[in-house]
C-alpha positions in Angstrom: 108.7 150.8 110.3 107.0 148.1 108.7 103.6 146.8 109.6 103.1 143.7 111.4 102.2 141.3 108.0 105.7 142.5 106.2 108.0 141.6 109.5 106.2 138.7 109.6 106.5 137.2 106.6 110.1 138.9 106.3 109.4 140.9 102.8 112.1 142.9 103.1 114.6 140.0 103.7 116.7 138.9 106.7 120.4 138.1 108.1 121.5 135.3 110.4 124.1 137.1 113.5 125.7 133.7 114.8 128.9 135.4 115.7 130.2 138.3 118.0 130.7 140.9 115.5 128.1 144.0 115.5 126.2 143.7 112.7 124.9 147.2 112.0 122.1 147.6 109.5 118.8 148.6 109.7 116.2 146.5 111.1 112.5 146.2 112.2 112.6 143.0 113.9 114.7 140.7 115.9 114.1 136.4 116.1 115.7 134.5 118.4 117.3 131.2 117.2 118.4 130.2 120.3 118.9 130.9 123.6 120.9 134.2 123.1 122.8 137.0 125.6 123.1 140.4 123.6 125.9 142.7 123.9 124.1 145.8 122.4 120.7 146.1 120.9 121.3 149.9 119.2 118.8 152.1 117.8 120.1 155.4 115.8 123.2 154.0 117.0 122.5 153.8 120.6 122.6 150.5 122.8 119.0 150.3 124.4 119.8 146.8 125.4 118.7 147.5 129.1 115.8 149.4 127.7 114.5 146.3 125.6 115.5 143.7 128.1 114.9 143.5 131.6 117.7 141.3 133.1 120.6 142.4 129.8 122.9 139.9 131.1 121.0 136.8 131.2 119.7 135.2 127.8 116.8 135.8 126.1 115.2 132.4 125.0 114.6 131.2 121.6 111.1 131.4 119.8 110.7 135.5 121.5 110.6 138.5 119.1 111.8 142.1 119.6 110.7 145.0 118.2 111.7 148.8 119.1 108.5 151.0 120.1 107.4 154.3 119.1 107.8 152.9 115.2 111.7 153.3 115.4 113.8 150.4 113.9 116.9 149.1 115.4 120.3 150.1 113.8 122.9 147.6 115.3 123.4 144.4 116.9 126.1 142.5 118.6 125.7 138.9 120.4 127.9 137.5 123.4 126.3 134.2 122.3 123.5 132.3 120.2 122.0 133.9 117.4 119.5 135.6 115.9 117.8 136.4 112.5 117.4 140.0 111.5 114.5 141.1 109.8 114.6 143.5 107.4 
């Protein structure tokens, strides 16, 4: 997982999910565009969405940040609506 400075600043790189195709690549970091329901959050290939968000079916509001715990990094994503910008 990267440290805090290298997700913030994106030094890997990123990729914009404005769709509803699951984007699976490996991430350490999930921005929220805008106001944005999730279909799966995965991590080793495993939705965790109810794990990472309280209330799954209602949307998570633009401007918040995920991040999985215990330094793993998410594997997949796949949006009902909004978007978000992986970071790499």
């Amino acid at each position: 997982m990267a440290l805090w400075e290298e997700v913030l600043v994106a030094s890997q790189g990123t990729v914009v999910v404005n769709d509803t195709t699951e984007k699976t690549v490996t991430h350490d970091a999930i921005f929220i565009l805008e106001d944005t329901v999730f279909t799966s959050i995965k991590i080793g290939g495993v939705d965790k969405k109810s794990e990472i968000i309280t209330t799954p079916g209602t949307a998570v509001k633009a401007g918040a940040m995920l991040r999985a715990t215990d330094a793993r990094k998410f594997s997949g994503v796949r949006l009902a609506s909004g978007s978000v910008v992986l970071i790499l």
